[in-house]
C-alpha positions in Angstrom: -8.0 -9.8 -11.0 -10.5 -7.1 -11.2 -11.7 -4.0 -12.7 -12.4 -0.8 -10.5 -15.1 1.2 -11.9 -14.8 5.0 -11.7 -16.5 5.2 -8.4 -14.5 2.7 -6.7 -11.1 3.4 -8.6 -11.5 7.3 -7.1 -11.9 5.4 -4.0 -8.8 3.2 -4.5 -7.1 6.6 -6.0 -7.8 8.5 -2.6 -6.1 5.6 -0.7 -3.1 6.1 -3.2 -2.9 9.8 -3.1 -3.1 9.3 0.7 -0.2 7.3 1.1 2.2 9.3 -1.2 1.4 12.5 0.2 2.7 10.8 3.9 5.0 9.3 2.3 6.5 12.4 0.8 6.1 14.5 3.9 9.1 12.3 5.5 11.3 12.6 2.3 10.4 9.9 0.2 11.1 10.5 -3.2 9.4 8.2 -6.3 10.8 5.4 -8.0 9.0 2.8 -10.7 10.5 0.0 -11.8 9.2 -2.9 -15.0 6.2 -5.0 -14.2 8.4 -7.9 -15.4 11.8 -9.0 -14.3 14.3 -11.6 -15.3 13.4 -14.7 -13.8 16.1 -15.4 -12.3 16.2 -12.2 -10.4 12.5 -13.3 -8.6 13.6 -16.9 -8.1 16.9 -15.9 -6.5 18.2 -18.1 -3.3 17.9 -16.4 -0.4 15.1 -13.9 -2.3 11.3 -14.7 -1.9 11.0 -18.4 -0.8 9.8 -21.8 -1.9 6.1 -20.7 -1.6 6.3 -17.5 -3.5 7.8 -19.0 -6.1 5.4 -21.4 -6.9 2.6 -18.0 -6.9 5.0 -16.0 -9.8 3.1 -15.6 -13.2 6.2 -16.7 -15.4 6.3 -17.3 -19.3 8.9 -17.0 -22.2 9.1 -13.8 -24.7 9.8 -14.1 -27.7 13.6 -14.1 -27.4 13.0 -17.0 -25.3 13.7 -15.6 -22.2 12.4 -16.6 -19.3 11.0 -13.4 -17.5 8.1 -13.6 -14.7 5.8 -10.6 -12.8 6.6 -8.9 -9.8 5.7 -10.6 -6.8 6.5 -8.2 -4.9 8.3 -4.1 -5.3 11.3 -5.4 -2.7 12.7 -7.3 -4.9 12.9 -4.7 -8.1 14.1 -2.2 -5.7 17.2 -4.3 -4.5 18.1 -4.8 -8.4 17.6 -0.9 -8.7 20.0 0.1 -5.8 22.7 -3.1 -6.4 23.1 -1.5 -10.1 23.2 2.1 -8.9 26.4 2.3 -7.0 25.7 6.7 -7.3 22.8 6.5 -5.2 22.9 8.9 -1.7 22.4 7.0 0.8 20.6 6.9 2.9 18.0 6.2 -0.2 14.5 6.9 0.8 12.0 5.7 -1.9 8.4 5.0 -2.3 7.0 2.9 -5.0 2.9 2.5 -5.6 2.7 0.0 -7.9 0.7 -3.5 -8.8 2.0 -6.8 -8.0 1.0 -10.3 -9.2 0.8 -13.6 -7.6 -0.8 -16.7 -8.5 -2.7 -17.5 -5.0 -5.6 -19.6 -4.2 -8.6 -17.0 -4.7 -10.4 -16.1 -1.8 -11.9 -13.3 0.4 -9.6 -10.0 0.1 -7.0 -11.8 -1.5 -6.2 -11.5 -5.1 -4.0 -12.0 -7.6 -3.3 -8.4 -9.0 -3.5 -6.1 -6.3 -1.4 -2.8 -5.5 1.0 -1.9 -2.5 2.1 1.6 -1.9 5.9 0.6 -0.6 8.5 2.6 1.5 12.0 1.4 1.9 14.7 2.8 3.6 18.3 1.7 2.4 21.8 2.5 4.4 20.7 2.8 8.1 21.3 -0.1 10.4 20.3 1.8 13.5 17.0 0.9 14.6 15.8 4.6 13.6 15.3 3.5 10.5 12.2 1.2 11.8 11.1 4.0 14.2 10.6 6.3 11.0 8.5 3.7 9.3 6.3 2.9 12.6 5.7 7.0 12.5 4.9 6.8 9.0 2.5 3.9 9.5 0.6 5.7 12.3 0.4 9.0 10.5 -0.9 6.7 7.0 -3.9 4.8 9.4 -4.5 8.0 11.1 -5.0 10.4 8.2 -7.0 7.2 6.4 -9.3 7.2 10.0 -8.4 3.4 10.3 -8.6 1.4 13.7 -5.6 -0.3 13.2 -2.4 -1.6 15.7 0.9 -2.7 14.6 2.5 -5.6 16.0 6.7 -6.0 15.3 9.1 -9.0 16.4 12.7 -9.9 15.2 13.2 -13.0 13.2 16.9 -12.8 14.8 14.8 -12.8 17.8 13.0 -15.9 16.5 16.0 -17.9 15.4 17.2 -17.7 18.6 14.5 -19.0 20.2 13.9 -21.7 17.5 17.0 -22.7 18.5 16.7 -22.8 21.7 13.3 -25.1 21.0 15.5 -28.1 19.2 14.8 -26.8 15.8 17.7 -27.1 13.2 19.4 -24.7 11.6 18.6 -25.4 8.1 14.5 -26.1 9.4 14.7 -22.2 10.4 13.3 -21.2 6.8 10.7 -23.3 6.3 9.9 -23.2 10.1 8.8 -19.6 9.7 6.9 -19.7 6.1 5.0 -22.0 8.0 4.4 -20.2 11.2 3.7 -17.4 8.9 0.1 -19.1 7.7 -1.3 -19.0 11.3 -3.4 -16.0 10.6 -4.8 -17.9 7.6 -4.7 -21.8 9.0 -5.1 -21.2 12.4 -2.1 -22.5 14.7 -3.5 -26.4 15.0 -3.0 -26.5 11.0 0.4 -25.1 11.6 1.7 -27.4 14.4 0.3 -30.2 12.0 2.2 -29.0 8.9 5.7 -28.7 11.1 5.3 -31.8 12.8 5.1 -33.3 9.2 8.1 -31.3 7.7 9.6 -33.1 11.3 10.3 -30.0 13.0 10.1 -29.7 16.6 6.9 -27.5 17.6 8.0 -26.7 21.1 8.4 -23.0 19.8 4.8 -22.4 19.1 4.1 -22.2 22.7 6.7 -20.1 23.5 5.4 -17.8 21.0 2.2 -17.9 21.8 3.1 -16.9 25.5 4.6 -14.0 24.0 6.7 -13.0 27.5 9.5 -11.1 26.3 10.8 -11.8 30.0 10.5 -15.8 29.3 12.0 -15.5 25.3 15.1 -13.9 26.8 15.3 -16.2 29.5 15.5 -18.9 27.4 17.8 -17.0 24.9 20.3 -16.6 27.7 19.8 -20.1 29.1 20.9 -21.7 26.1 23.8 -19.2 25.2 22.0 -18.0 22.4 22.6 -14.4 20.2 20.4 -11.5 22.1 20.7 -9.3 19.6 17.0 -9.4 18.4 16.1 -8.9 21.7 18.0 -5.9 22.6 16.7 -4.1 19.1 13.2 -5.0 20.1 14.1 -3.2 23.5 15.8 -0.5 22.1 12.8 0.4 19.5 10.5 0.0 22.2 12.4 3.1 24.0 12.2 5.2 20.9 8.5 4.6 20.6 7.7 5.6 24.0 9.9 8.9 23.5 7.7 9.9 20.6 4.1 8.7 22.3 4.2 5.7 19.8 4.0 3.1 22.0 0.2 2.3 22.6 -0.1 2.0 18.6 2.8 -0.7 18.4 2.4 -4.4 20.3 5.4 -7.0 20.1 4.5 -10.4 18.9 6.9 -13.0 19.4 4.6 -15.4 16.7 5.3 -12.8 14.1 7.4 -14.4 10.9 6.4 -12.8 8.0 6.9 -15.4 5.5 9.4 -14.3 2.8 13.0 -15.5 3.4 14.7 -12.3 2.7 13.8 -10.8 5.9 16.6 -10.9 8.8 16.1 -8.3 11.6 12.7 -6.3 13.1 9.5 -7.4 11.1 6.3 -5.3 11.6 2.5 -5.9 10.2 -0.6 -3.5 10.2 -3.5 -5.5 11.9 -7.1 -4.6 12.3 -10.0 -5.8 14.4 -11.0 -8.3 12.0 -9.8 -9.5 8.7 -6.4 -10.1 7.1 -3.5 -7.7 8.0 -3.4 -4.5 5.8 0.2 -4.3 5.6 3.7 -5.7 6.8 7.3 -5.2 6.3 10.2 -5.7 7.7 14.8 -5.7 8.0 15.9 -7.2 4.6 19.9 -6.8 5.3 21.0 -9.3 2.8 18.9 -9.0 0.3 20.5 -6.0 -2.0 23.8 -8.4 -1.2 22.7 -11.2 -3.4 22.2 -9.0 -7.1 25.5 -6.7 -6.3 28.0 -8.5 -3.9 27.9 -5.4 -1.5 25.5 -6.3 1.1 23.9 -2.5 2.7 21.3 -2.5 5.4 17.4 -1.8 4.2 14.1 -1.9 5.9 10.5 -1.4 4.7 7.1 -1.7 4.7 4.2 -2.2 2.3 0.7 -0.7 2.4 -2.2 -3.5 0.9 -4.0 -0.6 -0.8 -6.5 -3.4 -1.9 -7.0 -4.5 1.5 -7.3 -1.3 2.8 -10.0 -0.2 0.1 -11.9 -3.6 1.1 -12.0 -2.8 4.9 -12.9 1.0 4.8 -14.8 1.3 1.1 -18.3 2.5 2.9 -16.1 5.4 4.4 -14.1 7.0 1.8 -15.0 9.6 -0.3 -16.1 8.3 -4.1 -18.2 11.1 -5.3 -16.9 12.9 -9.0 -13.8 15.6 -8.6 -16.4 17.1 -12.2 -17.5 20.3 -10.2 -19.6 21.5 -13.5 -21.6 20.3 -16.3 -21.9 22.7 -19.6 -25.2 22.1 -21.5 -26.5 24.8 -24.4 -30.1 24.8 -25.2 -29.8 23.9 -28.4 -27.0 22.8 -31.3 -26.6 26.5 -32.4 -24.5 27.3 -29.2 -22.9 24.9 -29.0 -19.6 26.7 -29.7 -20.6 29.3 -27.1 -21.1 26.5 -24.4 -17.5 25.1 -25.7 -16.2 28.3 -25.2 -17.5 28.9 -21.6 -16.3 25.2 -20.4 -12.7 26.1 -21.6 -13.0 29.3 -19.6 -14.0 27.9 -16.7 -11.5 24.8 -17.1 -8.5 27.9 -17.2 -9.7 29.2 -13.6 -8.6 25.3 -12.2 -12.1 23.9 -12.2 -13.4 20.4 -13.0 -15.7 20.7 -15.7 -17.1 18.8 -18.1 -19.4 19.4 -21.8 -22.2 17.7 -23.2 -20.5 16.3 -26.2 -23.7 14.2 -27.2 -25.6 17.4 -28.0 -28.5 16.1 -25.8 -32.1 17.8 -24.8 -31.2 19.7 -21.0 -33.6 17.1 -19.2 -31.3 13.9 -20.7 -28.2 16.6 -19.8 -29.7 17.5 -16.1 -30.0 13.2 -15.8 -26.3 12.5 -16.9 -25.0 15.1 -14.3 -27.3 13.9 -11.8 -26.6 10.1 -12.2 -22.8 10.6 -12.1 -23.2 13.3 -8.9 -22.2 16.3 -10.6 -22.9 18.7 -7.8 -23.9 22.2 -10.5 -24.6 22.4 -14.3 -24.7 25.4 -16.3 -27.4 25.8 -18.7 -26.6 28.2 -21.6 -29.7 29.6 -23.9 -30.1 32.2 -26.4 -31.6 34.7 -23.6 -28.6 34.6 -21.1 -26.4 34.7 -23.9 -27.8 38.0 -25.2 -27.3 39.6 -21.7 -23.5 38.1 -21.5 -24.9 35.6 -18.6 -25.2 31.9 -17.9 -27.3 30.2 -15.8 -26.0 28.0 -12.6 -28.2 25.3 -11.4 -27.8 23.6 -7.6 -28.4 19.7 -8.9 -29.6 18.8 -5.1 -31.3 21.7 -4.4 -32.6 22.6 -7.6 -32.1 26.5 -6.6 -30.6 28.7 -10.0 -28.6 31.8 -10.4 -27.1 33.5 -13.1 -24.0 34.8 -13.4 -22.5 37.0 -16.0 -19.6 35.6 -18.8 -17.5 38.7 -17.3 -17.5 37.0 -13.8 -16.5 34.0 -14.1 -14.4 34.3 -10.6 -17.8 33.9 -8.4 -18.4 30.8 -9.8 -14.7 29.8 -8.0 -16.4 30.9 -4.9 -20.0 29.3 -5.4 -17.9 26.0 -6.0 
């Protein structure tokens, strides 16, 4: 867990603000939900998984209740639409929010990070997935990320599991474990499954990814196409809308968490972890309320993100202005002026430690306050201030009365 200073957390804030204004430009509308949940509601069959649930922070409040953290904002979202019967549908929602989950620390991993969510509950039609794969692009784009995203169907993947001699009830923990390649590599994989004694004849289909061969073998064995033809069917959508280059199937994409049951997608750069993932999670809103309702979505690793393009963003102060007097006798003068300027929409801040203007002219500097204004006895007898370039070092003055060509300087 970590702390942002402010130079970094305006970094991770850009990221953020980034996100919800894409977000909201497809009709997402907010939603925030408790930090901690009941939990049973996290640990819920068919939910999260084995190996999530041995990464929840869990403890007992005083009631004695046992309550954990949010592993993920999936799960707190299905609880928010099963007990909201009213809700339109379809509900579009986006949730920024922080997550916790007790992993083994490590290079851009950690244990509190943030994920800037949209879900999309209601639709069954593939359009659904289509809309998030426009949303991704536009979110990489507008962030200036090299980034691909790679989708596969885990109906898709059952089918050819199947079709590869492994059981039914291995299907699970077949694809948790498929799902560590990226961090294992697939030789620790095919190890792992051939202890847990399932059959790893799948991995090389996979890793052939031929979506000619996968059906093949679908239909050889008699087996549900109905992954397949979704896959297809996306696939036509995205070439319609010029989507196509930015979106690659891979048949060895899992996705670890159980609740997933249709089209699963991941964000994937040139090198490192992936920066974000989703996926079809029909069941899921099925196990808190009874009434099962289609829902896809997909998660944004703001953490990740702000690890792979820090050196590019933005992190410099949104203070436009720093207000120094001369000396303690103006200092209600200076006060004054900074409120004024603050009323015209601009950042600005005072010098509340009543220092000497060099010390002042150093804190602005130091914390990249691009213009101070220096108030003395002189400019204030002629109704004036002055305005001082910190990089160039050029000055003006400006009078009290015009206050609207500073807007325009700045």
């Amino acid at each position: 867990m970590r702390d942002f200073l402010p130079e970094k957390a305006r970094k991770k804030k850009f990221i953020e603000e980034t996100c919800k204004r894409i977000f909201e430009l497809y009709g997402f509308e907010p939603l925030e939900t408790p930090i901690v949940e009941e939990l049973s509601l996290l640990t819920k069959k068919g939910s999260a998984g084995a190996e999530i649930e041995q990464e929840l922070y869990t403890f007992e409040d005083k009631a004695g209740r046992a309550l954990g953290l949010r592993f993920d904002l999936t799960v707190p979202l299905a609880r928010v639409v099963a007990s909201n019967k009213q809700l339109a549908m379809p509900f579009k929602r986006y949730q920024i929010g922080r997550v916790y989950r007790y992993d083994r620390p490590q290079a851009k991993r950690y244990r509190e990070f943030t994920q800037a969510d949209v879900d999309i509950i209601g639709v069954s039609s593939v359009l659904a997935e289509l809309e998030l794969i426009a949303l991704s692009y536009d979110v990489i784009k507008a962030l200036g990320i090299e980034a691909y995203l790679t989708i596969n169907s885990r109906e898709l993947l059952e089918s050819l599991a199947l079709a590869s001699s492994v059981k039914e009830e291995q299907l699970a923990e077949c694809f948790r474990t498929m799902d560590k390649a990226e961090k294992l590599g697939w030789a620790a994989v095919e190890k792992e499954l051939e202890e847990k004694g399932i059959n790893t004849e799948l991995l090389d289909i996979v890793k052939k990814n031929d979506l000619n061969a996968a059906e093949e073998k679908i239909k050889e064995r008699k087996l549900s196409t109905k992954g397949l033809e979704e896959i297809k069917e996306l696939m036509g959508y995205l070439k319609a809308q010029q989507l196509s280059r930015f979106v690659k199937v891979d048949l060895a994409l899992a996705r670890g968490l159980d609740y997933y049951t249709g089209i699963v997608m991941e964000i994937k750069i040139a090198s490192g972890p992936s920066i974000g993932g989703g996926g079809r999670y029909d069941k899921l809103i099925g196990l808190y309320s009874g009434r099962e309702l289609a829902a896809t979505g997909i998660s944004f690793g703001v953490d990740r993100i702000l690890d792979t393009i820090e050196d590019k963003l933005p992190g410099e102060t949104k203070t436009k202005v720093f207000v120094t007097a001369v000396n303690k006798e103006l200092t209600m003068q200076a006060l004054e002026l900074t409120q004024n300027i603050r009323k015209l929409g601009i950042n600005a801040e005072f010098d509340l430690m009543q220092r000497n203007i060099s010390k002042n002219l150093e804190y602005a500097n130091k914390k990249g306050i691009p213009y101070a204004i220096i108030l003395g006895p002189r400019e204030l007898q002629a109704k004036q201030f002055k305005l001082k370039n910190m990089e160039s070092g050029k000055e003006c003055l400006i009078g009290l009365d015009e206050l609207e060509k500073l807007r325009e300087i700045l």
